[in-house]
C-alpha positions as CSV (number, residue, x, y, z in Angstrom):
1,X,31.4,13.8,-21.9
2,X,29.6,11.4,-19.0
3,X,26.3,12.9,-17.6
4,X,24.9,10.0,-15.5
5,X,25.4,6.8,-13.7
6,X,26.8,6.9,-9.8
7,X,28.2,9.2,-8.2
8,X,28.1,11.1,-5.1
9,X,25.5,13.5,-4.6
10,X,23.4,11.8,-7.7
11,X,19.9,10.7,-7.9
12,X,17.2,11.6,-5.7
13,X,17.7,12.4,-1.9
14,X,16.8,9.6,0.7
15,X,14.0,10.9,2.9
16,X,12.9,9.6,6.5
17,X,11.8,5.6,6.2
18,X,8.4,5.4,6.7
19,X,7.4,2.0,8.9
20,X,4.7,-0.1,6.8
21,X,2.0,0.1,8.8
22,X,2.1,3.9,7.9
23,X,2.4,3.5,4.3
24,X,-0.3,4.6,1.8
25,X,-1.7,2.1,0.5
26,X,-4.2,2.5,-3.2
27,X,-7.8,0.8,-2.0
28,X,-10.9,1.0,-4.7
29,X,-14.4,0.8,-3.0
30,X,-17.5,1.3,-4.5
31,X,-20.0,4.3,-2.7
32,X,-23.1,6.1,-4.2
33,X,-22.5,8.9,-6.3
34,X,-24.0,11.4,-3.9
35,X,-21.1,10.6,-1.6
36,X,-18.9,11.1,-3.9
37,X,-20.0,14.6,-5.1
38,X,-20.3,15.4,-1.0
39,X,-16.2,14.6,-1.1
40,X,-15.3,16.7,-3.6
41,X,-17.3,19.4,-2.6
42,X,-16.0,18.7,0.9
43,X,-12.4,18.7,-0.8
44,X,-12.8,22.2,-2.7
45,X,-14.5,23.8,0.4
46,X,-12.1,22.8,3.4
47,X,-8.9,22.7,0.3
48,X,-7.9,19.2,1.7
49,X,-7.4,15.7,-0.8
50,X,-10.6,13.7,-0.8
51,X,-7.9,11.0,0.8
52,X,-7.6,13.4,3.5
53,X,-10.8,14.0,4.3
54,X,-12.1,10.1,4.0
55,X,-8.6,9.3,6.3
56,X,-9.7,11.8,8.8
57,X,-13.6,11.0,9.0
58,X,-12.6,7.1,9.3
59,X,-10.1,8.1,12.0
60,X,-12.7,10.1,13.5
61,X,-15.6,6.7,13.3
62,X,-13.4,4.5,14.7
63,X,-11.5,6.5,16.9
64,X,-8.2,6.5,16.4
C-alpha cells in the first residue's frame, strides 16, 4: 500500500509569496539585561512576541 510521494492535493498548502524585503530575518544583538526583563514583561503584559514589540518600537524610532 503507497502512503507518500506526489500527488495532487499532497504536501503542505502554498501560501501568499512574501517579497524579501518583508521577510523575517533571525538578528542576535547584545542589550543590558534590564532591557531584556522590560521586554518580557512588556511581552506578558500587552500578550504580544518580544519580536513584535522591538519591531513596532523600532518602527515607531525611525518612523516608518
Amino acid at each position: 500500500m503507497s502512503r507518500g510521494g506526489k500527488r495532487k492535493g499532497a504536501g503542505r498548502p502554498r501560501g501568499k509569496v512574501i517579497p524579501e524585503s518583508l521577510r523575517r530575518k533571525k538578528f542576535s544583538i547584545r542589550i543590558p539585561a534590564y532591557l531584556i526583563r522590560l521586554l518580557k514583561m512588556a511581552s506578558i503584559n500587552r500578550q504580544l512576541s518580544q519580536g513584535k514589540i522591538v519591531e513596532r518600537a523600532l518602527k515607531k524610532y525611525l518612523g516608518l
